[in-house]
N, C-alpha and C positions, 0 to 999 in steps of 0.2 A: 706441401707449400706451393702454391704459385710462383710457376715459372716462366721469364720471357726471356726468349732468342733475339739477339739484336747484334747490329753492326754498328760502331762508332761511326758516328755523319749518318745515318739513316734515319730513314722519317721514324723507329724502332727506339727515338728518343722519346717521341710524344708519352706513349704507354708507361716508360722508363720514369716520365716526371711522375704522371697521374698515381701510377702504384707510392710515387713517393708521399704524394699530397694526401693518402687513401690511411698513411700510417701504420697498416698491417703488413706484416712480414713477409718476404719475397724472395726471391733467387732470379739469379742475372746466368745469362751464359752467353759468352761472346761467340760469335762464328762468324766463317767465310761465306762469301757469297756460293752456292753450291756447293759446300763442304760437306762429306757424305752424313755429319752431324745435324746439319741441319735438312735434307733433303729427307730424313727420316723422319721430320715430323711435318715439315709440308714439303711434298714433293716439286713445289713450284719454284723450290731456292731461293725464295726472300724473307725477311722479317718485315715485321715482327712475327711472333708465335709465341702464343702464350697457352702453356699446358699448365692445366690442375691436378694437385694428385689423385683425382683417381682416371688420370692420361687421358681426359677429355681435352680437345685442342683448337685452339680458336686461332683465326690467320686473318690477316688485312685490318691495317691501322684502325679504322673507323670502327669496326665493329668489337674489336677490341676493348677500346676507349667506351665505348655505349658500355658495353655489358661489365667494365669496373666500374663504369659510374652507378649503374643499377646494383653492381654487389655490394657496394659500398654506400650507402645513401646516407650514414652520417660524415662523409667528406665533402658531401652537398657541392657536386661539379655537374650537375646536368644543367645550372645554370637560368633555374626556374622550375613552378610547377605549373601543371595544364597542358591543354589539349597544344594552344598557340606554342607555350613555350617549347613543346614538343616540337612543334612543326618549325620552328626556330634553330634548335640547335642540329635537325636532319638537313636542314635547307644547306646551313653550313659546313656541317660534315661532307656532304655532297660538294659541296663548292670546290673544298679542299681537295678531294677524291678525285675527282672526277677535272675541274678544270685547273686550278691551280697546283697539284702536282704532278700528273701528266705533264703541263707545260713546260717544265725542266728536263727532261729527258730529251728531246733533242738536242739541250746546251751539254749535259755528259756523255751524250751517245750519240754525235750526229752521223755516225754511218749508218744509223740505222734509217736514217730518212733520205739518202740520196745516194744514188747509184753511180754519181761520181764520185770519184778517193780526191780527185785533189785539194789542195788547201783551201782555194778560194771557194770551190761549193762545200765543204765542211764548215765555212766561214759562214757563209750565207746560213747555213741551217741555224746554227748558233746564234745569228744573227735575228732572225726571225723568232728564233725562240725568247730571247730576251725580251724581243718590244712583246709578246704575248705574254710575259712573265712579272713585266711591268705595267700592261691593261689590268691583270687580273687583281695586283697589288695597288693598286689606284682604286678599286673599287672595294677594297678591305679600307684603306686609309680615308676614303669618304665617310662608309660605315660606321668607322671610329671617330668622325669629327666633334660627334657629340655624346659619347660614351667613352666611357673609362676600359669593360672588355667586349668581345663579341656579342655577348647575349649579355643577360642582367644582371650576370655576376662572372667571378672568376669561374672557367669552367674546362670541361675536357676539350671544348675548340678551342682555348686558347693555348692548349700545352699542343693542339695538332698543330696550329699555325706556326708554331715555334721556329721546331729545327728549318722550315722553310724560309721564312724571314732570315733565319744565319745562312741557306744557303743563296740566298738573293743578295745578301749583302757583299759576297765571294764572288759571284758570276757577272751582277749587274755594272755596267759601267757607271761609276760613281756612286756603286752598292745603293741602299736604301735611305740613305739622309736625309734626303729631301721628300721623301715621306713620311712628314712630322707624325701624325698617328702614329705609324706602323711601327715606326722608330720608337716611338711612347711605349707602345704594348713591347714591344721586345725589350726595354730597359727595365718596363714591372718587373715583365718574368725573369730576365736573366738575374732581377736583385734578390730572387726567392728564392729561401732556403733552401727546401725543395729541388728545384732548378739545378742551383747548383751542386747537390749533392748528389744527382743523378749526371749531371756533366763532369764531377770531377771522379768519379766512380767509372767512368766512361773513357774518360783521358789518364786511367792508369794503366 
């Protein structure tokens, strides 16, 4: 049976929804961040991680997501067919990958970006990482002005974008509200079955 490693708040939700939307049977294992449980299946101490049985092991949310959307192709989350549609949901994958969650990590870790400890330059990091946190999310909520989800239907970028949206709406000063899209896509998903059975399965 398919297995994924995850931490509660971690982006290791996205995967967590998709398996649920995919309807085939699954196993959850919660871990610490370099817990010697999880450092045995990826040495790099994060999730997600998803092993198959026969201990084939897959790492990094994106590629994750791709390869259930391809094992599962009657849950129909790639979000289109074709060559375009393809170059559609990698555009976005990447988006997510690469610029939009990257850009929180200075707001949970900002000693790792400055080499002074005091408040006010931990402050500033933080600071900076929000307005980048908020560029990136203004250019999701344009995207969405005249669609319902990312791509042309409900798909694996929307279960990525997720837990990011919940944590923008915790970090950002006056959260996400007034990014009516953004806010939109996040009330679809958090009213889905789905959704919520992978977050309350999570918050036990």
């Amino acid at each position: 049976m398919t297995t994924l490693y995850y931490m509660p708040g971690a982006c290791s939700l996205a995967p967590h929804i998709v398996l649920e939307w995919t309807g085939a049977p699954f196993e959850i294992k919660r871990v610490r961040r370099e817990a010697p449980e999880l450092l045995a299946v990826n040495p790099a101490g994060a999730v997600p991680v998803l092993v198959e049985d026969d201990g084939w092991t897959l790492t990094q949310a994106g590629a994750i997501l791709d390869y259930l959307a391809h094992k599962h192709p009657e849950a129909d989350l790639l979000g289109g067919q074709g060559l375009r549609a393809d170059a559609e949901r990698h555009r976005w994958s990447s988006f997510i990958t690469g610029d939009l969650h990257p850009a929180f990590v200075p707001i949970f870790a900002p000693a790792r970006y400055t080499s002074d400890a005091s408040a006010e330059a931990q402050q500033a990091v933080k600071t900076a990482a929000q307005a980048l946190v908020r560029k990136r999310l203004e250019l999701l909520d344009s995207h969405l002005a005249t669609r319902e989800w990312i791509l042309d239907r409900r798909s694996i970028i929307d279960a990525y974008v997720f837990p990011m949206i919940r944590w923008a709406s915790g970090v950002l000063p006056g959260g996400v509200a007034d990014l009516r899209h953004v806010t939109a896509l996040h009330d679809w998903l958090a009213a889905d079955a789905g959704v919520q059975k992978a977050l309350a399965r999570e918050a036990a």
